[in-house]
PDB file as gemmi writes it, atoms N, CA and C in Angstrom:
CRYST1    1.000    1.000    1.000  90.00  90.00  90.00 P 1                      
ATOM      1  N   UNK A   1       0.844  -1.186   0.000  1.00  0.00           N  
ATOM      2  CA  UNK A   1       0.000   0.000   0.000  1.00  0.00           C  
ATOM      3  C   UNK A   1       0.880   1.237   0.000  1.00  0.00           C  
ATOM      4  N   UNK A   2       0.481   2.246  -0.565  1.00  0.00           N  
ATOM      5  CA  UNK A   2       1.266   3.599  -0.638  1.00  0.00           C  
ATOM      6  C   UNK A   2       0.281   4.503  -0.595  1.00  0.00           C  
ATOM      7  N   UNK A   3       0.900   5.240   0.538  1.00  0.00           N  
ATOM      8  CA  UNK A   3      -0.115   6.448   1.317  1.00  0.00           C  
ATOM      9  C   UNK A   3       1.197   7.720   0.615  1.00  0.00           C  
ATOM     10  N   UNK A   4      -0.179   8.930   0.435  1.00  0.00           N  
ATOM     11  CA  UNK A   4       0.099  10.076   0.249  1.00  0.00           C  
ATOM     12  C   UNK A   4      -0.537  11.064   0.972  1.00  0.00           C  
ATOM     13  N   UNK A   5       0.345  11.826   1.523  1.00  0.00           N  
ATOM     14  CA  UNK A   5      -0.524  13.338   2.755  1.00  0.00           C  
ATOM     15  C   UNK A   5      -0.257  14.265   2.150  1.00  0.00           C  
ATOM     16  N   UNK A   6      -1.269  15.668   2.721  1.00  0.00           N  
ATOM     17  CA  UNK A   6      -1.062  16.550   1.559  1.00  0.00           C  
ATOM     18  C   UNK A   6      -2.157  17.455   3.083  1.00  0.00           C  
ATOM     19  N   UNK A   7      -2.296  18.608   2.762  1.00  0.00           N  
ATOM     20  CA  UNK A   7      -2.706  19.730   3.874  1.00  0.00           C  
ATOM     21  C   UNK A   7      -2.061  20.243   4.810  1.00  0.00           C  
ATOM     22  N   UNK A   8      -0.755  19.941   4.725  1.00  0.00           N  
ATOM     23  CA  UNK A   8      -0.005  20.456   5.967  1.00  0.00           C  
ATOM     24  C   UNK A   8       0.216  21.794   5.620  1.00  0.00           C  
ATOM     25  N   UNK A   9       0.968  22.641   6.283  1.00  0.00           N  
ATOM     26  CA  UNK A   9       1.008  24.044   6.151  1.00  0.00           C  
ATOM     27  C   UNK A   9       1.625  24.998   7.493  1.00  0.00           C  
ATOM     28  N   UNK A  10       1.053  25.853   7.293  1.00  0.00           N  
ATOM     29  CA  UNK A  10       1.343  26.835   8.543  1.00  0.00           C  
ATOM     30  C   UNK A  10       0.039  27.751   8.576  1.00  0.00           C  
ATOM     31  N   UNK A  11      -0.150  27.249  10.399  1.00  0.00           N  
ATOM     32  CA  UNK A  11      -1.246  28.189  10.910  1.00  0.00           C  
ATOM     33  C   UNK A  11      -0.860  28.858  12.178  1.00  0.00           C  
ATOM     34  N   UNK A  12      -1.817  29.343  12.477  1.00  0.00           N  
ATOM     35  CA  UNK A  12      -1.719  30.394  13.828  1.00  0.00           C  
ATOM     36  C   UNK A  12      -2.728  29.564  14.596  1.00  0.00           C  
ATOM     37  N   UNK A  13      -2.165  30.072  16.211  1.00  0.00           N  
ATOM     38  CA  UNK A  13      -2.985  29.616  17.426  1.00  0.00           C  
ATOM     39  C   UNK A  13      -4.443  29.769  17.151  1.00  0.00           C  
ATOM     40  N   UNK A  14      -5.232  28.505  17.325  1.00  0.00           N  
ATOM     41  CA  UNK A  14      -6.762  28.303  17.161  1.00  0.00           C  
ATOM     42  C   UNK A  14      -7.200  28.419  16.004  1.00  0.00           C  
ATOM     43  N   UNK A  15      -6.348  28.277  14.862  1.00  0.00           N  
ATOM     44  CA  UNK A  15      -6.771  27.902  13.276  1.00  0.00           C  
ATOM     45  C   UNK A  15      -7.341  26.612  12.933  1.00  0.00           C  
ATOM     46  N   UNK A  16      -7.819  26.266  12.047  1.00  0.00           N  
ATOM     47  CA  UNK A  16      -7.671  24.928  11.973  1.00  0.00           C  
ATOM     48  C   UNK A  16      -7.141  24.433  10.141  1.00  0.00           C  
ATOM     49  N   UNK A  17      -6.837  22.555  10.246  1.00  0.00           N  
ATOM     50  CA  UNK A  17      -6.420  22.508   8.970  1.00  0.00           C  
ATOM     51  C   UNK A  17      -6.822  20.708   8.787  1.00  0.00           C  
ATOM     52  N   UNK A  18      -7.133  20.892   7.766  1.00  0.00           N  
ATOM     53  CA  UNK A  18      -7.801  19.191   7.528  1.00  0.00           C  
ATOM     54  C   UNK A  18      -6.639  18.499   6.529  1.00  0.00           C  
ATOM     55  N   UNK A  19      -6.119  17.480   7.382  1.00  0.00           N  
ATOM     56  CA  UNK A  19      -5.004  17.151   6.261  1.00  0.00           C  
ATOM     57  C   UNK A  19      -5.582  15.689   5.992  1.00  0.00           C  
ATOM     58  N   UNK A  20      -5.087  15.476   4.715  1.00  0.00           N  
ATOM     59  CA  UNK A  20      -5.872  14.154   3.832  1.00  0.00           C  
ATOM     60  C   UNK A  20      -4.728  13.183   3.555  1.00  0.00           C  
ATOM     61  N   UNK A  21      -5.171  11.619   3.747  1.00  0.00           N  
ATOM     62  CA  UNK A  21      -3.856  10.708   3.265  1.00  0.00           C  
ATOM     63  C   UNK A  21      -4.859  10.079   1.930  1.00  0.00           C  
ATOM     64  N   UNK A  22      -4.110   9.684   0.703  1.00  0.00           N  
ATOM     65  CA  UNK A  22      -4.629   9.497  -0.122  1.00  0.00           C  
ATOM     66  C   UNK A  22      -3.811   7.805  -0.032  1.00  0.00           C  
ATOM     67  N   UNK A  23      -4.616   6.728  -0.289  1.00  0.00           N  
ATOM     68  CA  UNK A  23      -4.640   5.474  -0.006  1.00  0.00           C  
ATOM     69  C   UNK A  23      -4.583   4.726  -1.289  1.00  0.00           C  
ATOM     70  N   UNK A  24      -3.408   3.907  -1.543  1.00  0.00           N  
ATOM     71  CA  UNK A  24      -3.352   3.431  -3.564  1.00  0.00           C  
ATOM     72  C   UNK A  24      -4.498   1.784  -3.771  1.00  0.00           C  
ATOM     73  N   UNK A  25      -4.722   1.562  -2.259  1.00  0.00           N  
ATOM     74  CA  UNK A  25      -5.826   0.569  -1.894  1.00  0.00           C  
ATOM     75  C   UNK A  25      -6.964   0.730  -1.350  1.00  0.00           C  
ATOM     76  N   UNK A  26      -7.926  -0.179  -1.339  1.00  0.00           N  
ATOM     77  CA  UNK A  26      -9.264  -0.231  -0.143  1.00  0.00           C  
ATOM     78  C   UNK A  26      -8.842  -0.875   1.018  1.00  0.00           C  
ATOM     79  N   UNK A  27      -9.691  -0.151   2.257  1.00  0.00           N  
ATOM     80  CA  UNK A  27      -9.192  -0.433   3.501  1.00  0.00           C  
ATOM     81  C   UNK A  27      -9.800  -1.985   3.724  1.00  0.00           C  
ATOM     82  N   UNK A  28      -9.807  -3.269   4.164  1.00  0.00           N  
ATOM     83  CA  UNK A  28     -10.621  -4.162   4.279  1.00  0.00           C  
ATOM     84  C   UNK A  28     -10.914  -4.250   5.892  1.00  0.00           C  
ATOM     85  N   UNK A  29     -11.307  -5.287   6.022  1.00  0.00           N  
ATOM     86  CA  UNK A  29     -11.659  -5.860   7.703  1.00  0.00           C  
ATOM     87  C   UNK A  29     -10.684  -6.094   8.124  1.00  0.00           C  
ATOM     88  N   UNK A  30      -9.065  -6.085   7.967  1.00  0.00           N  
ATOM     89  CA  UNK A  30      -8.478  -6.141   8.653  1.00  0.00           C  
ATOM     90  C   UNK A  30      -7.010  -4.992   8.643  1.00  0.00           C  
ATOM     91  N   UNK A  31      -7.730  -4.326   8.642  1.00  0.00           N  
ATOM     92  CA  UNK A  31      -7.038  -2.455   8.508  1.00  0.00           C  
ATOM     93  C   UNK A  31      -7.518  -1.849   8.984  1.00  0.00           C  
ATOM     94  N   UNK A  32      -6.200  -1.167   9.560  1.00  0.00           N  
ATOM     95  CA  UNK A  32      -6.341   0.523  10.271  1.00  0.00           C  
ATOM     96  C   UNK A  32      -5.449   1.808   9.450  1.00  0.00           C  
ATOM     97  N   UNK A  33      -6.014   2.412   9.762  1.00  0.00           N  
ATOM     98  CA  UNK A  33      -5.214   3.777   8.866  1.00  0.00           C  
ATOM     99  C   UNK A  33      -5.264   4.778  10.273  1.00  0.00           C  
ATOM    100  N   UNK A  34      -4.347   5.705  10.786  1.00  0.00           N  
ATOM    101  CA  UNK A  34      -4.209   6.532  11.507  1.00  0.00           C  
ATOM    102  C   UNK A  34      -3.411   7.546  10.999  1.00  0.00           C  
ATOM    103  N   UNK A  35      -3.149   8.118  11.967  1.00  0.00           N  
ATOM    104  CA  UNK A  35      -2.137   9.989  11.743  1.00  0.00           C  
ATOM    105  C   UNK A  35      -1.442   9.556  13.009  1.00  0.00           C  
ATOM    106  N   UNK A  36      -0.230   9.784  12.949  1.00  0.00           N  
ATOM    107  CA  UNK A  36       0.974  10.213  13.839  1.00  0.00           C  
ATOM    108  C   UNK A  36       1.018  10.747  13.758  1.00  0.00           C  
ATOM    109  N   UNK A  37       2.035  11.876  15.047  1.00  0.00           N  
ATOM    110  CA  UNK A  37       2.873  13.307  14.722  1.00  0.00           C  
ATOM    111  C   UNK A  37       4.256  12.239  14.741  1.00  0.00           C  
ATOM    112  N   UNK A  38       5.448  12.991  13.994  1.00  0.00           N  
ATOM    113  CA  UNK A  38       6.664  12.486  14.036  1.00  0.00           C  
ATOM    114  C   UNK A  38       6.831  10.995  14.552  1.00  0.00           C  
ATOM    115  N   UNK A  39       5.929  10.219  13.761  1.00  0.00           N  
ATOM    116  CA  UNK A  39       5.898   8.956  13.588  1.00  0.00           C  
ATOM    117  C   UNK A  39       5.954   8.591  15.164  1.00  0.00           C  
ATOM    118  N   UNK A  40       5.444   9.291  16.074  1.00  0.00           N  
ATOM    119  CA  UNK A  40       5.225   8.804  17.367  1.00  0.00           C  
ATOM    120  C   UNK A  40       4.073   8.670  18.173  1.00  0.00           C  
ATOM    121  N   UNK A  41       3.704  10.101  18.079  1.00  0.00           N  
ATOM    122  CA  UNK A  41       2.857  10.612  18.912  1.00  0.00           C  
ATOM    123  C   UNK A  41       0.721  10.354  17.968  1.00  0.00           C  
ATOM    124  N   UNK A  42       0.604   9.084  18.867  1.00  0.00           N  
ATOM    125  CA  UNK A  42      -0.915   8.749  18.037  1.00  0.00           C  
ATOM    126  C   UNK A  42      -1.824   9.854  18.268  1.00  0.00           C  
ATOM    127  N   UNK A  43      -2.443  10.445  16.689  1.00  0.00           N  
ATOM    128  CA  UNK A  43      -3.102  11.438  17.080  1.00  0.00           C  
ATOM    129  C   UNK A  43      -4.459  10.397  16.940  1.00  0.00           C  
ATOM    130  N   UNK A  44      -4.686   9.798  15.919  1.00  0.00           N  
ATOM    131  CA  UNK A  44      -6.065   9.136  15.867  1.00  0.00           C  
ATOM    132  C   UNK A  44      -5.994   8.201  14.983  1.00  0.00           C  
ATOM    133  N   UNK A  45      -7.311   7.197  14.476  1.00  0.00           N  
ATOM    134  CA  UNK A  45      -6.998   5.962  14.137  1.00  0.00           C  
ATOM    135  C   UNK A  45      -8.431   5.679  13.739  1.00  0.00           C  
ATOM    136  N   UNK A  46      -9.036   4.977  12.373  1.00  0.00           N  
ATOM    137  CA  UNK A  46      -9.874   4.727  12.097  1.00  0.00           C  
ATOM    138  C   UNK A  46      -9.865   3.088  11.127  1.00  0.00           C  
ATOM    139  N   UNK A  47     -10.915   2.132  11.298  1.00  0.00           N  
ATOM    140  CA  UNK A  47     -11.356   1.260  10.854  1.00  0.00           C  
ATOM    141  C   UNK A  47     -11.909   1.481   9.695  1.00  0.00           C  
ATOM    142  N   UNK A  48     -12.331   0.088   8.676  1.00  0.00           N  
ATOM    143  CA  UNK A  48     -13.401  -0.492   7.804  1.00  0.00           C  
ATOM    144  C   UNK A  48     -14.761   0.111   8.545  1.00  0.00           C  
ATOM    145  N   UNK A  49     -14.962   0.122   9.584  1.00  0.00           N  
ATOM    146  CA  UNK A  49     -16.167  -0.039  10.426  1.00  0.00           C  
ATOM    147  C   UNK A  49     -16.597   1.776  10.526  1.00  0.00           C  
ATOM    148  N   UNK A  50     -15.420   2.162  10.291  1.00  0.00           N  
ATOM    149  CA  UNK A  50     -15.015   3.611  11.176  1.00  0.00           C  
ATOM    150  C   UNK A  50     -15.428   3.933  12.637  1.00  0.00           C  
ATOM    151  N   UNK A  51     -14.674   2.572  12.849  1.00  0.00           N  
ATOM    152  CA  UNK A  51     -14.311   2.978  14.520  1.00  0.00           C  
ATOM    153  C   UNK A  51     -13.477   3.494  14.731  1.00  0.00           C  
ATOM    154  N   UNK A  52     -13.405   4.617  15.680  1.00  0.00           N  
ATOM    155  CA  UNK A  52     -12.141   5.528  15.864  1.00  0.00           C  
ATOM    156  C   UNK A  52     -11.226   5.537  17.315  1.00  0.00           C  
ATOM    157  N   UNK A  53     -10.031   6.130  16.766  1.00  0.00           N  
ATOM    158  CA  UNK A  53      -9.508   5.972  18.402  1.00  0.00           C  
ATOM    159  C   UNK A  53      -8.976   6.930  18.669  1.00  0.00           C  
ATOM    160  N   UNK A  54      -8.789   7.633  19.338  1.00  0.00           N  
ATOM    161  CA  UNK A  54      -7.923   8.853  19.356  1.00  0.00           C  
ATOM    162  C   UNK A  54      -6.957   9.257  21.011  1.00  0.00           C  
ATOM    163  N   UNK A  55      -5.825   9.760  20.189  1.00  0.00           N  
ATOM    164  CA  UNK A  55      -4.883  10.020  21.124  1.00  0.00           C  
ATOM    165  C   UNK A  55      -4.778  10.902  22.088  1.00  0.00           C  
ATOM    166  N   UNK A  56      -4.110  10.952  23.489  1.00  0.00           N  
ATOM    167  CA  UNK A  56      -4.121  12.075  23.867  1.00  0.00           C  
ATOM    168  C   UNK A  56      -3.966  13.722  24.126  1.00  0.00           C  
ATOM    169  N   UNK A  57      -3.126  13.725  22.906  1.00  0.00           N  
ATOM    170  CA  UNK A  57      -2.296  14.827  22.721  1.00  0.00           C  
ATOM    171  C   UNK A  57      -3.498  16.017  22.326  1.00  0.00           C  
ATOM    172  N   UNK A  58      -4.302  15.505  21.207  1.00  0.00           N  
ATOM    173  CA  UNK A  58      -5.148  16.299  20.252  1.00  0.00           C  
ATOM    174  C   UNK A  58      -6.629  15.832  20.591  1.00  0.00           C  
ATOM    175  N   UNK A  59      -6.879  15.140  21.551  1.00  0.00           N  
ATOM    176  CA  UNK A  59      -8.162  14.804  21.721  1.00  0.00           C  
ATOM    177  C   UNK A  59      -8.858  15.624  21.542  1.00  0.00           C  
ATOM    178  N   UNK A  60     -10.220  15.783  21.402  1.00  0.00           N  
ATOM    179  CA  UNK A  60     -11.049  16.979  21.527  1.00  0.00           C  
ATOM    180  C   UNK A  60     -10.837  17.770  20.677  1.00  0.00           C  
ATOM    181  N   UNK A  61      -9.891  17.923  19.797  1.00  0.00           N  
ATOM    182  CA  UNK A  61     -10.136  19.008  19.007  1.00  0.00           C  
ATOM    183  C   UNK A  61      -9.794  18.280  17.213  1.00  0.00           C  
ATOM    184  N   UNK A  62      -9.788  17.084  17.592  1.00  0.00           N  
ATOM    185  CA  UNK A  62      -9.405  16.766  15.999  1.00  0.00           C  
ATOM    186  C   UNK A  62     -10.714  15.210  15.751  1.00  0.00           C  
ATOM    187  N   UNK A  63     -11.010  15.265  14.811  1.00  0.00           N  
ATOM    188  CA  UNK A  63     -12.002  14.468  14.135  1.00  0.00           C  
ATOM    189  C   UNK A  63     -11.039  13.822  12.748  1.00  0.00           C  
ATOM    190  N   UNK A  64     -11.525  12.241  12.845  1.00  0.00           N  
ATOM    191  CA  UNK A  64     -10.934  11.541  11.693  1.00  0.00           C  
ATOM    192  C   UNK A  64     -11.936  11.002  10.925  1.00  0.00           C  
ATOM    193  N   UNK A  65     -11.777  10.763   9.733  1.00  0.00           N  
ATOM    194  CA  UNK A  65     -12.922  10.413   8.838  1.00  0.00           C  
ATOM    195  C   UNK A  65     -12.457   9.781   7.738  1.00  0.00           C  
ATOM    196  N   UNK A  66     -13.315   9.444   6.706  1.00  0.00           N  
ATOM    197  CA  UNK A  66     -12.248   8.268   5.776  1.00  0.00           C  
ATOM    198  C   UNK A  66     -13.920   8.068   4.592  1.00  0.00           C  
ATOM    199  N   UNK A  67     -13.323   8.064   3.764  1.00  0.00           N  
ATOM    200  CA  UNK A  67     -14.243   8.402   2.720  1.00  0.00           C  
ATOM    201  C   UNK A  67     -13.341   6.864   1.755  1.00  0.00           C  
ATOM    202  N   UNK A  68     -14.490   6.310   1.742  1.00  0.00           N  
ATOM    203  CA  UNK A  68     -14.256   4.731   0.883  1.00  0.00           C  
ATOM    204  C   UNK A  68     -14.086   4.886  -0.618  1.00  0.00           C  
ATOM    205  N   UNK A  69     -15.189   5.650  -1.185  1.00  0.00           N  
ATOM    206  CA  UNK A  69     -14.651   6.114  -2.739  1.00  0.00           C  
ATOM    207  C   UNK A  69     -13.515   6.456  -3.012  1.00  0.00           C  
ATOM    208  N   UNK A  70     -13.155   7.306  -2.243  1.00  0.00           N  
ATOM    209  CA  UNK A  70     -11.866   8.139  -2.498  1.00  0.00           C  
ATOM    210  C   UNK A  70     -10.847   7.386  -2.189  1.00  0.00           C  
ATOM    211  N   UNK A  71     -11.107   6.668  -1.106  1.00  0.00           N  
ATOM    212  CA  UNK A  71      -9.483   5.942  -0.547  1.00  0.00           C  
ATOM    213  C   UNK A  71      -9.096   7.122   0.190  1.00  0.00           C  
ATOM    214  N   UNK A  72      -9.594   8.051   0.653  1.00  0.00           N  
ATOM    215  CA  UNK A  72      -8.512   8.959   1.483  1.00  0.00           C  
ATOM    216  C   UNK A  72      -9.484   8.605   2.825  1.00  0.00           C  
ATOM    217  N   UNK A  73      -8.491   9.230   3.765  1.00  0.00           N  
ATOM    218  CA  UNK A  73      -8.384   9.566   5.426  1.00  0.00           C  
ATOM    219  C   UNK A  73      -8.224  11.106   5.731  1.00  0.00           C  
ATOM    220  N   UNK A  74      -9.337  11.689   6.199  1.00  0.00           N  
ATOM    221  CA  UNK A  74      -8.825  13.170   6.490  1.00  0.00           C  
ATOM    222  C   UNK A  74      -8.867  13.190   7.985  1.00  0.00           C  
ATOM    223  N   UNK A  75      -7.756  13.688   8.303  1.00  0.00           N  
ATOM    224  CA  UNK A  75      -8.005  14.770   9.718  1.00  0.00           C  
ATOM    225  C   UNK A  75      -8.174  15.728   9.827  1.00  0.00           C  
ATOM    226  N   UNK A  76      -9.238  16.202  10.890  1.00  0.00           N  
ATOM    227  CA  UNK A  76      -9.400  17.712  10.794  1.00  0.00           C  
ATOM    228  C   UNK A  76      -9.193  18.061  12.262  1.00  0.00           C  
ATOM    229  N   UNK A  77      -7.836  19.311  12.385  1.00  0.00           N  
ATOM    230  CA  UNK A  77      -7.661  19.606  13.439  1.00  0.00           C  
ATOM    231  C   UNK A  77      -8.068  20.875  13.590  1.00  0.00           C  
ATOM    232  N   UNK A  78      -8.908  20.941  14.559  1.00  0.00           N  
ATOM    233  CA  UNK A  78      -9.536  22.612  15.295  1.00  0.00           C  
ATOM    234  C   UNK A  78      -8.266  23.355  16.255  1.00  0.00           C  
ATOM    235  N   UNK A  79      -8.873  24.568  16.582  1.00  0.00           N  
ATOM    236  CA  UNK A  79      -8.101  24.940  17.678  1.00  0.00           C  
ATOM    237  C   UNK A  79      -6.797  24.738  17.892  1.00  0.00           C  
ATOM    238  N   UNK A  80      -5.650  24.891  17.049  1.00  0.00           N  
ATOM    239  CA  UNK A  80      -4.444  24.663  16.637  1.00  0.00           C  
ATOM    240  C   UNK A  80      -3.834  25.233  17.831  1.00  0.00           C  
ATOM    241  N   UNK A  81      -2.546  24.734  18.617  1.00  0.00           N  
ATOM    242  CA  UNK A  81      -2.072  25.362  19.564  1.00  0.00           C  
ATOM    243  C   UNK A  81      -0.296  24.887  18.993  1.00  0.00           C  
ATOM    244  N   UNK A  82       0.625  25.952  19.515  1.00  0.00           N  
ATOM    245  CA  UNK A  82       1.775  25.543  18.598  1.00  0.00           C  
ATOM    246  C   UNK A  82       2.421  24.483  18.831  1.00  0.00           C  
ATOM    247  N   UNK A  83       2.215  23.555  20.106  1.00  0.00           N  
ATOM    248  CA  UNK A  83       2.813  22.543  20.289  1.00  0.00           C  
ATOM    249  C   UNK A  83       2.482  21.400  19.737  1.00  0.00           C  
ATOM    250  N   UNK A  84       1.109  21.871  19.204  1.00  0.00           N  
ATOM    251  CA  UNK A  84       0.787  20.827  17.899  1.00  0.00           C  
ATOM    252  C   UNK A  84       1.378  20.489  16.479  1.00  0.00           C  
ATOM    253  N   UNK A  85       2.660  21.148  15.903  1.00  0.00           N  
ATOM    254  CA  UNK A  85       3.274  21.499  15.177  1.00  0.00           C  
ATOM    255  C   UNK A  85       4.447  19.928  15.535  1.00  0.00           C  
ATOM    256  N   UNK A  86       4.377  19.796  13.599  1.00  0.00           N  
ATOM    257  CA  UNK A  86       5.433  18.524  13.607  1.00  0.00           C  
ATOM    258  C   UNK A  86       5.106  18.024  12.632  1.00  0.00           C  
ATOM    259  N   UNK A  87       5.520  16.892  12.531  1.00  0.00           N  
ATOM    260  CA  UNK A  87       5.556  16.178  11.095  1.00  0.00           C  
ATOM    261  C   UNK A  87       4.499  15.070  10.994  1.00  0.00           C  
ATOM    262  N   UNK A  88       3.194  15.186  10.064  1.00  0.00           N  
ATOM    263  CA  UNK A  88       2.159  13.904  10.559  1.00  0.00           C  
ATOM    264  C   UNK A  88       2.015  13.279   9.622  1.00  0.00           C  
ATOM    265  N   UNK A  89       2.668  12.347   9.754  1.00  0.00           N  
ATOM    266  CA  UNK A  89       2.704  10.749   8.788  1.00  0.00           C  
ATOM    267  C   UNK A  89       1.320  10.432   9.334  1.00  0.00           C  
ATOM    268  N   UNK A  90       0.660   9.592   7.916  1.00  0.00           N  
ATOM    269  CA  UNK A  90      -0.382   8.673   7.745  1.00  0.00           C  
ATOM    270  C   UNK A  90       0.142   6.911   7.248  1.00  0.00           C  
ATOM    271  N   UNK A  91      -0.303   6.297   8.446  1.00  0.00           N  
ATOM    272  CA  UNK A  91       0.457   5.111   8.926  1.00  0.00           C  
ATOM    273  C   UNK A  91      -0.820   4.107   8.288  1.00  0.00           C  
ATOM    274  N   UNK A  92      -0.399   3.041   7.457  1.00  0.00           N  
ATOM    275  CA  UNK A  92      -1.354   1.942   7.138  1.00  0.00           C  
ATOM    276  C   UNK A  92      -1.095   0.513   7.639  1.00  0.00           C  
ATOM    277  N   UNK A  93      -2.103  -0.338   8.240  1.00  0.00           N  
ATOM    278  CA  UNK A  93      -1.310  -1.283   9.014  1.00  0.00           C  
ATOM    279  C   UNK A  93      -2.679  -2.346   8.977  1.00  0.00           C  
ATOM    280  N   UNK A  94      -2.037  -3.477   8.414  1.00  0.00           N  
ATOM    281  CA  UNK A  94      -2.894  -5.057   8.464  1.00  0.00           C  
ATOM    282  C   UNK A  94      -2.501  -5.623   9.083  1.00  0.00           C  
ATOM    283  N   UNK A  95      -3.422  -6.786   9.403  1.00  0.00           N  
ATOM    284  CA  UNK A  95      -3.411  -7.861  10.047  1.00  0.00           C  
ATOM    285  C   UNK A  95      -3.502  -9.638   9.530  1.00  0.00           C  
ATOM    286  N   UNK A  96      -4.339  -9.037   8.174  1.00  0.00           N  
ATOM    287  CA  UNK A  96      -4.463 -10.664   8.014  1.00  0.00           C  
ATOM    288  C   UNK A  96      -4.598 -10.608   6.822  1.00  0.00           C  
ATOM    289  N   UNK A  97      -4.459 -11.565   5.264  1.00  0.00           N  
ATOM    290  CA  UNK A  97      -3.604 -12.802   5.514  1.00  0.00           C  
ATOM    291  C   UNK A  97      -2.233 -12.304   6.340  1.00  0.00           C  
ATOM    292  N   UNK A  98      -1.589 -11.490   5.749  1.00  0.00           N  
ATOM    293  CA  UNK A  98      -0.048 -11.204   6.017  1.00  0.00           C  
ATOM    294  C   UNK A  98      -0.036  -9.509   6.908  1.00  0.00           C  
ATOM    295  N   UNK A  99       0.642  -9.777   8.171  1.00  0.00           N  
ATOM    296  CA  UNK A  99       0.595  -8.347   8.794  1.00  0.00           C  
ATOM    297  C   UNK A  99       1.931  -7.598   7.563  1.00  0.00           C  
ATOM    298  N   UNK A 100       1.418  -6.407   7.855  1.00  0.00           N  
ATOM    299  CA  UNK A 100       1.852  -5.509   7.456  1.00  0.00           C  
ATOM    300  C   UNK A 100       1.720  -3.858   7.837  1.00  0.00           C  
ATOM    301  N   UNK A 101       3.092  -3.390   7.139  1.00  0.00           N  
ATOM    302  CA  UNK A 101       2.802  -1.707   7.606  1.00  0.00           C  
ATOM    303  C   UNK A 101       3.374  -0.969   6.481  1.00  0.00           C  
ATOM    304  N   UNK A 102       2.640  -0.116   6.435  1.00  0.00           N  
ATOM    305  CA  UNK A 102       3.385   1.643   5.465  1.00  0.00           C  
ATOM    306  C   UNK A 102       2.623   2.816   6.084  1.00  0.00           C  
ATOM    307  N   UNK A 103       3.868   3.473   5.860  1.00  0.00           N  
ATOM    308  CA  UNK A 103       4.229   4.843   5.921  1.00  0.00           C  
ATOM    309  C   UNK A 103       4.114   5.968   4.725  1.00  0.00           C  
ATOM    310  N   UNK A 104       3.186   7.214   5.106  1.00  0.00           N  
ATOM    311  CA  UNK A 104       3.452   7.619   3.737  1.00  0.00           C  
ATOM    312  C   UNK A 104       4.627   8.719   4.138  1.00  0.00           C  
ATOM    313  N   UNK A 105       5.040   9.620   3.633  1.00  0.00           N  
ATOM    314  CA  UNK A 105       5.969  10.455   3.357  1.00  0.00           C  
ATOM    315  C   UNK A 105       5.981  12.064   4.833  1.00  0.00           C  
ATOM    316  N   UNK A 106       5.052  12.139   5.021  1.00  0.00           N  
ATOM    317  CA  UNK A 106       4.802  12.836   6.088  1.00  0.00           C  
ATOM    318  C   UNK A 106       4.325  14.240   5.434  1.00  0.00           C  
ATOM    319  N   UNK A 107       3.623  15.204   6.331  1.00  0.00           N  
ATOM    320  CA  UNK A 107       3.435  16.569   6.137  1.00  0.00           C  
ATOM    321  C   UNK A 107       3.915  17.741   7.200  1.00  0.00           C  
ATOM    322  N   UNK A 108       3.909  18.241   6.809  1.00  0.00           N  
ATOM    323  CA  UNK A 108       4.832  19.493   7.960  1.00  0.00           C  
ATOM    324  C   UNK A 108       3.262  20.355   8.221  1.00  0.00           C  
ATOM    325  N   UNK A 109       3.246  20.082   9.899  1.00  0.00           N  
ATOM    326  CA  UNK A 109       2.599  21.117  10.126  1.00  0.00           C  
ATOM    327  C   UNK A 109       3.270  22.662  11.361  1.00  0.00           C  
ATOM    328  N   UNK A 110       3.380  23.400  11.073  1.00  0.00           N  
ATOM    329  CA  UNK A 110       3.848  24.853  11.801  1.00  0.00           C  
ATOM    330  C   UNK A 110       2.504  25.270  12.655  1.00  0.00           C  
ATOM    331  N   UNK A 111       2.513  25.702  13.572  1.00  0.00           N  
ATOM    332  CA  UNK A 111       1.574  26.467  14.242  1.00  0.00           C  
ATOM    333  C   UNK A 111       2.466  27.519  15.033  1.00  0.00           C  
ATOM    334  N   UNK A 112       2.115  28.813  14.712  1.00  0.00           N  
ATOM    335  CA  UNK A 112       2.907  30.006  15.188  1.00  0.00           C  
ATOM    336  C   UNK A 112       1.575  30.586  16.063  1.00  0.00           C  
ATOM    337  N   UNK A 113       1.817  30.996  17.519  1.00  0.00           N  
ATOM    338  CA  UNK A 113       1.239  31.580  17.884  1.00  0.00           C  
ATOM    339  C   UNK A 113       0.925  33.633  17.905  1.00  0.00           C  
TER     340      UNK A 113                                                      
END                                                                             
């Protein structure tokens, strides 16, 4: 699978910005697609089912969503604060027949207060 992100940018304190991973597959029953910051920090995480999970960092102010036609995953983060600023890879990860993982390329997000 090969993920592509795209919406990153630079905002100011309490902006917001919806960044999108574009997906070269369909998600099945045994896939998750999420957003990291700097491939660490889980911001959120969505299913086939679109069950979601979300991290502590950005709770509350970010919503994940995932549109099946498209193959993409958007996040939309509200209320931007600058420590939210970093690099957010969109992470793809199976389970069955064969586990697996990818990474797409990452996006730069800035938040200047």
């Amino acid at each position: 699978v090969q993920l592509v992100e795209s919406g990153g940018g630079s905002a100011r304190t309490g902006d917001s910005l919806t960044l999108s991973c574009a997906l070269s597959e369909t998600i099945t029953a045994f896939d998750t697609v999420g957003w990291y910051r700097d491939q660490r920090d889980l911001v959120a995480t969505i299913d086939q089912l679109n069950r979601t999970n979300y991290g502590d960092s950005l709770r509350g102010r970010v919503s994940i969503s995932r549109d099946s036609e498209k193959n993409t995953v958007d996040l939309r983060m509200n209320d931007l604060k600058p420590e939210d600023s970093g690099v957010y890879y969109c992470r793809f990860s199976r389970l069955f027949p064969t586990a697996a993982q990818a990474w797409g390329q990452g996006t730069q997000v800035t938040v200047s207060s």
